[in-house]
N, C-alpha and C positions, 0 to 999 in steps of 0.2 A: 146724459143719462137721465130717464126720467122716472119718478114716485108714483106708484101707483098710491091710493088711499081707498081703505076702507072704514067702513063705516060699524061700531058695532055698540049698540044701547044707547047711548047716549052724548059716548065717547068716540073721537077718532084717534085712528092709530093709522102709522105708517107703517108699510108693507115692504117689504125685499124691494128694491128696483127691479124695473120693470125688465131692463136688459140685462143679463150678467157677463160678465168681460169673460171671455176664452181663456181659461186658464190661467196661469200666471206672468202670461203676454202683459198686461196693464191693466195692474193695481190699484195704484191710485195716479190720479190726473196733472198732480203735482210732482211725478218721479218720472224719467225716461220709461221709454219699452222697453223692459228688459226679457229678455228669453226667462223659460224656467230653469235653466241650465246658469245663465248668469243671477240669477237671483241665489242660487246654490250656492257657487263661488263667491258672491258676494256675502252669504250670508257665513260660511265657513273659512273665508278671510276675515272679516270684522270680529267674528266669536273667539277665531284662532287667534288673534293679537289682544283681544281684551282678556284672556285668559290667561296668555303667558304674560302680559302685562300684571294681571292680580298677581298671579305665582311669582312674579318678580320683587314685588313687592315685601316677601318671603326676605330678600333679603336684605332688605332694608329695616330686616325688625327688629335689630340690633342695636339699629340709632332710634328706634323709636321707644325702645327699654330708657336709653340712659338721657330722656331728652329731646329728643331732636325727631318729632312724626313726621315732619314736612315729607320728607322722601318716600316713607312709606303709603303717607295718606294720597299725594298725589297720585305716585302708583296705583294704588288699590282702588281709588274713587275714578281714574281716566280708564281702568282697566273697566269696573262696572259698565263704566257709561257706555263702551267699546260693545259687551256681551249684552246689555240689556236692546242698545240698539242695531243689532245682530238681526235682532227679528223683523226690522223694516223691511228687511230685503223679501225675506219670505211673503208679510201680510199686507203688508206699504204701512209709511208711517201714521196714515190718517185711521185705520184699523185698530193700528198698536197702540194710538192715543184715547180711539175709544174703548179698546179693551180696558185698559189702565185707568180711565175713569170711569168705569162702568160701577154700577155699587156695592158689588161686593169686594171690590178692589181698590176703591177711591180714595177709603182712609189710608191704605195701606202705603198706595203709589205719593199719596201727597206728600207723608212725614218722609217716606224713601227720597223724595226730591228734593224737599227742604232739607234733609241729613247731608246728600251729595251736594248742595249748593251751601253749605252750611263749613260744611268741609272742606271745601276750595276758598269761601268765604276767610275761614280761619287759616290758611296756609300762603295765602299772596297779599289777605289784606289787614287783618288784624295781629297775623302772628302771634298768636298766644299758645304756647303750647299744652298746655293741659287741656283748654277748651276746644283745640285741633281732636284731642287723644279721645275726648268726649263724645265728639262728632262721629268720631272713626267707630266706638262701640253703637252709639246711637246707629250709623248707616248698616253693619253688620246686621243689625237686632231688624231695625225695618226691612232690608233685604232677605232677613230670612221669612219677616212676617207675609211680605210681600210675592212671596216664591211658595208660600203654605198655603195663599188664596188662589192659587193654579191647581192645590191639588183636592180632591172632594173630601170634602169636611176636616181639610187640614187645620185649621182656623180652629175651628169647634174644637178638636182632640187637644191641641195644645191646651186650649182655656180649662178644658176639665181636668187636665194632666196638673198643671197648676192651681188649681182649686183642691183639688186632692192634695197634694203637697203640704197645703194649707194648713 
């Protein structure tokens, strides 16, 4: 596929490609062909187990009251990773990665990934539990912040909601 480029003052910028792929036949170049119909299923298998995987984790909140988050966080952090990569199937992953660091979502997606690796970090390798339980509020808080940069002016309203508070 090839770049068009234009030209404008003094600056260049890049342009839509020149060819656009037929629908959601092929995405991106690093994934098979998938029909639009197996991207669907793919995309509501993946979402549908990352989901009942978080809600499972429901029940694991038990041991993570009196001690013991491993259960839960694994749950809850495999479960994210499940629903946030959900949407590969839909945009391809090379999409989803430049959405995710595009700038008004860059800080958001960065602390969200360092929380989720932060999180498994503290449950296979360090085992500390407090600092597990840390992780788990910290990835909650950036997934929420990170889900409020999809919506218009989510970002904004929250910061003035807390500044008011203030």
């Amino acid at each position: 596929m090839t770049s068009s480029i234009s030209s404008l003052g003094s600056g260049v910028l890049w342009s839509a490609p020149a060819e656009e792929p037929k629908g959601l036949a092929r995405v991106c170049s690093c994934c098979p062909a998938l029909t639009a119909r197996q991207r669907m299923i793919g995309f509501l298998v993946c979402f549908g187990l990352g989901s009942i995987m978080t809600l499972s984790a429901l029940s694991s909140f038990g041991s993570l009251l009196i001690g013991n988050p491993a259960p839960f966080a694994f749950k809850y952090t495999a479960g994210n990773l499940l629903s946030i990569g959900s949407s590969s199937f839909l945009v391809g992953p090379a999409k989803q990665l430049r959405d995710m660091l595009a700038p008004e979502r860059f800080t958001a997606s960065v602390v969200y990934a360092l929380t989720l690796f932060g999180t498994l970090t503290s449950i296979f390798y360090l085992r500390i539990q407090i600092l597990t339980f840390l992780f788990i509020l910290m990835q909650m808080a950036a997934l929420t912040w990170y889900m409020l940069s999809y919506v218009p002016y989510g970002q904004q309203c929250v910061r003035r909601l807390v500044k008011r508070m203030n």
